[in-house]
C-alpha beads as a LAMMPS data file, in Angstrom:
LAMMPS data file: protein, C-alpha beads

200 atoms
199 bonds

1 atom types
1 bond types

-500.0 500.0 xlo xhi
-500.0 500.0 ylo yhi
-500.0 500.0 zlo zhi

Masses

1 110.0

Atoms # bond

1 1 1 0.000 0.000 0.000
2 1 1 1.582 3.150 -1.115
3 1 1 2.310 6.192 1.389
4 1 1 0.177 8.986 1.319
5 1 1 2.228 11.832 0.228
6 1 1 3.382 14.397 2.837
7 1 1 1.754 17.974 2.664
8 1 1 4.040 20.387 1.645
9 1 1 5.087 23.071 4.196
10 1 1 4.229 26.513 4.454
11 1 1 6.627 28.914 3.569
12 1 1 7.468 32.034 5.227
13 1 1 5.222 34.663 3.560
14 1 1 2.068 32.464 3.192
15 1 1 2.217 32.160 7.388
16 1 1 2.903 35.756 7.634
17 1 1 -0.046 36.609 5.211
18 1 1 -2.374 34.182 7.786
19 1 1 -1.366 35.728 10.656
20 1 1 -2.362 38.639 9.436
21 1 1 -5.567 37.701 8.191
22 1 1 -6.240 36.728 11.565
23 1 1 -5.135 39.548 13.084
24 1 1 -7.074 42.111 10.614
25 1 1 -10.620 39.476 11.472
26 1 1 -10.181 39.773 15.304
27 1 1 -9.616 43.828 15.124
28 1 1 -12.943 43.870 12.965
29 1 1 -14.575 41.572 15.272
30 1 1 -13.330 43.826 18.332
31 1 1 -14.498 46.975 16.284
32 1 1 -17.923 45.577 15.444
33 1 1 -18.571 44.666 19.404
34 1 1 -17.228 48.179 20.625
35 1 1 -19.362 49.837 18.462
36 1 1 -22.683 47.774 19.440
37 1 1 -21.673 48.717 23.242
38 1 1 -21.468 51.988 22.938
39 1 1 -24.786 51.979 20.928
40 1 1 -26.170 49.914 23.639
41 1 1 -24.626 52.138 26.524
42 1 1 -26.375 55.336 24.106
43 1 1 -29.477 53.589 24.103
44 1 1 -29.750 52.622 27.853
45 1 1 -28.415 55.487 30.000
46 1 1 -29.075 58.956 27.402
47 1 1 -32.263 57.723 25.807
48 1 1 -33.959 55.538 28.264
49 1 1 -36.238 57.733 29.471
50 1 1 -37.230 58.739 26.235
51 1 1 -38.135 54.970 25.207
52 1 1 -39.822 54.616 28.417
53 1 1 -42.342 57.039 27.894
54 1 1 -43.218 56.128 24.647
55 1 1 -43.702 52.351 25.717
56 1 1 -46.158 53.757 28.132
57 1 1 -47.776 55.400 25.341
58 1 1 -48.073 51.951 23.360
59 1 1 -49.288 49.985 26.506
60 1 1 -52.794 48.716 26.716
61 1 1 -55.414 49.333 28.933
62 1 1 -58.636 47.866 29.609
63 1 1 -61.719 49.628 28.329
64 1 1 -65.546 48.649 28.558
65 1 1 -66.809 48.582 24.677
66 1 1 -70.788 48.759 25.406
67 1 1 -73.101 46.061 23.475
68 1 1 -75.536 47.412 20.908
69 1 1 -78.880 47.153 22.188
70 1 1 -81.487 44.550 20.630
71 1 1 -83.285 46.042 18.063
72 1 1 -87.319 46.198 17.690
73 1 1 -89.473 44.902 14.615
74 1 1 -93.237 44.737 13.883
75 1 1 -95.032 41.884 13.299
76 1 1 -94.694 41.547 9.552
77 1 1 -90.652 42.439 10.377
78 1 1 -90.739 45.862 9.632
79 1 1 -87.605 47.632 11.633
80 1 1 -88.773 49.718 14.305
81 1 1 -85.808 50.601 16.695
82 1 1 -82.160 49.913 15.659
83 1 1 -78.559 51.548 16.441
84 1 1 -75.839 53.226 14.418
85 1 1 -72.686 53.542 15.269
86 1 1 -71.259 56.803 16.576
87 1 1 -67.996 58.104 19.135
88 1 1 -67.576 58.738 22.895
89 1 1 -65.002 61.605 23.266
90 1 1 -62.875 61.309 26.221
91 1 1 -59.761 63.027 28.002
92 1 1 -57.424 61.605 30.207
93 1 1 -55.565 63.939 32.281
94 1 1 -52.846 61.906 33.827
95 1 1 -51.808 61.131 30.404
96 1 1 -52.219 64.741 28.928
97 1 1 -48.556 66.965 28.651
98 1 1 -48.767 69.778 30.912
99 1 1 -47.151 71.867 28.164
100 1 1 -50.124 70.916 25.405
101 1 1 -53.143 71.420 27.809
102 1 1 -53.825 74.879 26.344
103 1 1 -52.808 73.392 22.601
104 1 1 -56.026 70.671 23.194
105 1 1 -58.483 72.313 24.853
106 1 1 -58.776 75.509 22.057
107 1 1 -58.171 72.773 19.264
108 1 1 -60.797 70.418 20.554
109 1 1 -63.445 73.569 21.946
110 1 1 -63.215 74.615 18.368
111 1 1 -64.107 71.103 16.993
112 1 1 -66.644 70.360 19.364
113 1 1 -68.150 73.641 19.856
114 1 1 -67.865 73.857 23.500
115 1 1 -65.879 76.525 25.307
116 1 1 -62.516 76.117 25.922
117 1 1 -62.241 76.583 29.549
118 1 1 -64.418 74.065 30.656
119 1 1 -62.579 71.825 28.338
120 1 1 -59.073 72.921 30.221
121 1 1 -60.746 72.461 34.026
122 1 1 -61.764 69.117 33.080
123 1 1 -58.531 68.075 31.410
124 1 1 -56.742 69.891 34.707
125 1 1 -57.979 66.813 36.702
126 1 1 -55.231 64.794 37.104
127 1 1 -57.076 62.850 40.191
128 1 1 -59.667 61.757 37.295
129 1 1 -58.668 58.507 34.702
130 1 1 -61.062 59.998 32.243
131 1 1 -63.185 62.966 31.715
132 1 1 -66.087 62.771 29.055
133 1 1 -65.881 65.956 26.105
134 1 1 -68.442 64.595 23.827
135 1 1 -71.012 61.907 23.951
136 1 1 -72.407 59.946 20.290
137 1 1 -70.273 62.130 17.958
138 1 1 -70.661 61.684 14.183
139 1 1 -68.310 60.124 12.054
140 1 1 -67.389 63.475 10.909
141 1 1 -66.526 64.968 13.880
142 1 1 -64.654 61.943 14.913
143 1 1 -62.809 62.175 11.829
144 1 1 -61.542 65.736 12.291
145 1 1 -60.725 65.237 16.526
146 1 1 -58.566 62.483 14.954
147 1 1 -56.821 64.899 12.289
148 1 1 -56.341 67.252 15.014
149 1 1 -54.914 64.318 17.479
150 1 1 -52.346 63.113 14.718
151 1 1 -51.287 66.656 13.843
152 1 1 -50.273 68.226 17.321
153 1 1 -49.251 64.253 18.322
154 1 1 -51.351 64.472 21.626
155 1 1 -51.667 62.246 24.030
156 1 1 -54.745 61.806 26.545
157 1 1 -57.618 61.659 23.645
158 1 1 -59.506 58.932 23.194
159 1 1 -62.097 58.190 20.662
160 1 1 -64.141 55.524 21.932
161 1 1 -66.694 53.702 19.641
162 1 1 -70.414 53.147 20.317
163 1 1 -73.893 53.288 19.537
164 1 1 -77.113 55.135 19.510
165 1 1 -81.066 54.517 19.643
166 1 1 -82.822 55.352 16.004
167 1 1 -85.813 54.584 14.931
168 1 1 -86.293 54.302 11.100
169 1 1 -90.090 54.874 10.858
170 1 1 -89.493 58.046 12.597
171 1 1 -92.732 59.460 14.868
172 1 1 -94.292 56.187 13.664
173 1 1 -95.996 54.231 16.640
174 1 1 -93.295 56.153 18.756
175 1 1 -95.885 56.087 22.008
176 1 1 -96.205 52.218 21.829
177 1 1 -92.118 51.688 20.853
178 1 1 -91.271 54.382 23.801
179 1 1 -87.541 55.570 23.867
180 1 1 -84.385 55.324 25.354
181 1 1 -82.245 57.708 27.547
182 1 1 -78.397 56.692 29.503
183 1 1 -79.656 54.220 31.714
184 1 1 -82.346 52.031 29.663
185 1 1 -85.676 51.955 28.561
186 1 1 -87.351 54.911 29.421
187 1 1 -90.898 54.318 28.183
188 1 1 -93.368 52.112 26.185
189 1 1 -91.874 48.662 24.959
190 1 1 -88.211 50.484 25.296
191 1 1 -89.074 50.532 29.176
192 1 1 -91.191 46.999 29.338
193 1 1 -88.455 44.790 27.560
194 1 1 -85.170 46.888 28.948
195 1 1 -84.194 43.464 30.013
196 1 1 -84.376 41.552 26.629
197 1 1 -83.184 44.584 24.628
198 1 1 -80.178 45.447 26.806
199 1 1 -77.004 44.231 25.314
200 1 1 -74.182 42.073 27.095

Bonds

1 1 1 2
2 1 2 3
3 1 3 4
4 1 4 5
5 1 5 6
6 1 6 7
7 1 7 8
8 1 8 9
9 1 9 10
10 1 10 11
11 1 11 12
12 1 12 13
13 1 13 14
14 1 14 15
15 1 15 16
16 1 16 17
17 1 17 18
18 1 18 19
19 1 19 20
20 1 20 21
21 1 21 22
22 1 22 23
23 1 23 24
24 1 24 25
25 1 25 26
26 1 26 27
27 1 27 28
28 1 28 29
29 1 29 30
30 1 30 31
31 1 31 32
32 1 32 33
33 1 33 34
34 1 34 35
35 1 35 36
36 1 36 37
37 1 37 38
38 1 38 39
39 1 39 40
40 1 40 41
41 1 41 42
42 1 42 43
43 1 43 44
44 1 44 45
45 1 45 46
46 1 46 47
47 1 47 48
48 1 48 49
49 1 49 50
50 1 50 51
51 1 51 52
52 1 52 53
53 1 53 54
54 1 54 55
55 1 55 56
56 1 56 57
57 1 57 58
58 1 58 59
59 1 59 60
60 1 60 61
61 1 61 62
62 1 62 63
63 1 63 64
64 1 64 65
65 1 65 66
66 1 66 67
67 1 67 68
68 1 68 69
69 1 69 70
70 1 70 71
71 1 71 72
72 1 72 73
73 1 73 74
74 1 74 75
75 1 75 76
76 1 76 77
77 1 77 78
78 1 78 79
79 1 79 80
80 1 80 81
81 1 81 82
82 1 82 83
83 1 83 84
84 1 84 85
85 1 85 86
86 1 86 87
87 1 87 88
88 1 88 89
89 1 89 90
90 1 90 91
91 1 91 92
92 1 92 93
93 1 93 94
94 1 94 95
95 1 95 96
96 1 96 97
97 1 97 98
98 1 98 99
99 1 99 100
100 1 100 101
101 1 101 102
102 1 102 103
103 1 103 104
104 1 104 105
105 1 105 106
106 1 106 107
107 1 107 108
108 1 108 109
109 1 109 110
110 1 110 111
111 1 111 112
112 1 112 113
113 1 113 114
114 1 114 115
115 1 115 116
116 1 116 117
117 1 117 118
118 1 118 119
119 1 119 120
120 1 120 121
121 1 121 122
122 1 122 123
123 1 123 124
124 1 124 125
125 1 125 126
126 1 126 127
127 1 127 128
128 1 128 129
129 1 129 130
130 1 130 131
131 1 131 132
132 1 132 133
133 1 133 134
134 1 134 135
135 1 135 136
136 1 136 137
137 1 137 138
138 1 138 139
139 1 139 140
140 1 140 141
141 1 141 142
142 1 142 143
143 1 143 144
144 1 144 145
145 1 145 146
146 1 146 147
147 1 147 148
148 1 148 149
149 1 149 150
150 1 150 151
151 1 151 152
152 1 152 153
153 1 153 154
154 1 154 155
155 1 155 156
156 1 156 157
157 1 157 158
158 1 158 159
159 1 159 160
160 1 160 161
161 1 161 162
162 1 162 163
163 1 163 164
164 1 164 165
165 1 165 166
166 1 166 167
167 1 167 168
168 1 168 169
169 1 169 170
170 1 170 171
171 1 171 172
172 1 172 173
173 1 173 174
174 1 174 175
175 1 175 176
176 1 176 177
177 1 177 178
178 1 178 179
179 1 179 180
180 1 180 181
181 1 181 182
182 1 182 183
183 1 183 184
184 1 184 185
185 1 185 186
186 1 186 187
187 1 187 188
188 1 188 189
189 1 189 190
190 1 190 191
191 1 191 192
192 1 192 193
193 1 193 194
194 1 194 195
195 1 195 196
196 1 196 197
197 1 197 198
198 1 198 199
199 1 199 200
């Protein structure tokens, strides 16, 4: 059986020129990991904060979406009571910038209509989670408290959806079918079935 041949040695410059390449791939590597530690020493001790607040920001929170309430028909299934969607408008004070409380409450009083003081007192009270500004706005108005919310990037308003009472035959039978107000049926079949009809 014949003998393998022996490898040939390295000569002088091709060890040199490994060396080197060595050398020149562990001052990369070094170079690489420096720089990701400063980035990460950056990141953690000059803009922590920063992240932190905006992580709040981005952080759920539990909310109560309200079911629609049943809706009424006639006998030969004509609609008689029904809901369409609309917006709750709330602030939230703790959340709210000190420095953009004036900013929101002229932006949204001009919106909405309303003054602008009583919009800043109830914005101003940062023992209260939420403070209502507007109950079953349109999609319009919703729309352009949005626009406003984007533009300025504010924080502390909340569009919440939800629904409200219409009846499609309008005056139609309206003494029998009753009506509703915040708490339930108020009257007529509204009032008599407020169990069935409210929503879960």
């Amino acid at each position: 059986m014949p003998k393998p041949e022996p490898r040939p040695l390295r000569t002088l410059p091709e060890r040199a020129f490994r060396a080197r390449a060595r050398l020149v791939a562990a001052l990369l590597c070094c170079v690489c990991f420096a720089g990701l530690a400063a980035r990460l020493a950056y990141l953690q001790l000059f803009t922590g904060s920063w992240y932190t607040s905006r992580a709040l920001g981005q952080q759920l929170r539990d909310t109560v979406v309200p079911a629609d309430r049943g809706r009424i028909y006639s006998a030969d299934g004509a609609l008689l009571a029904a809901n369409s969607s609309c917006w709750t408008l709330r602030a939230s004070p703790r959340e709210m910038p000190e420095e953009k409380l004036r900013l929101a409450a002229d932006g949204l009083a001009e919106i909405l209509d309303m003054d602008a003081g009583d919009i800043l007192k109830k914005m101003e009270k940062t023992n209260s989670q939420y403070e209502e500004l507007k109950k079953k706005a349109d999609d319009e108005l919703a729309d352009k408290v949005r626009e406003f919310i984007n533009e300025n990037d504010l924080k502390g308003v909340f569009i919440r959806p939800t629904s409200k009472r219409t009846y499609p035959k309008g005056t139609l039978a309206s003494q029998v079918i009753g009506f509703t107000n915040d708490l339930g049926g108020a009257m007529g079949l509204e009032a008599a079935y407020n169990d069935e009809l409210t929503g879960e």
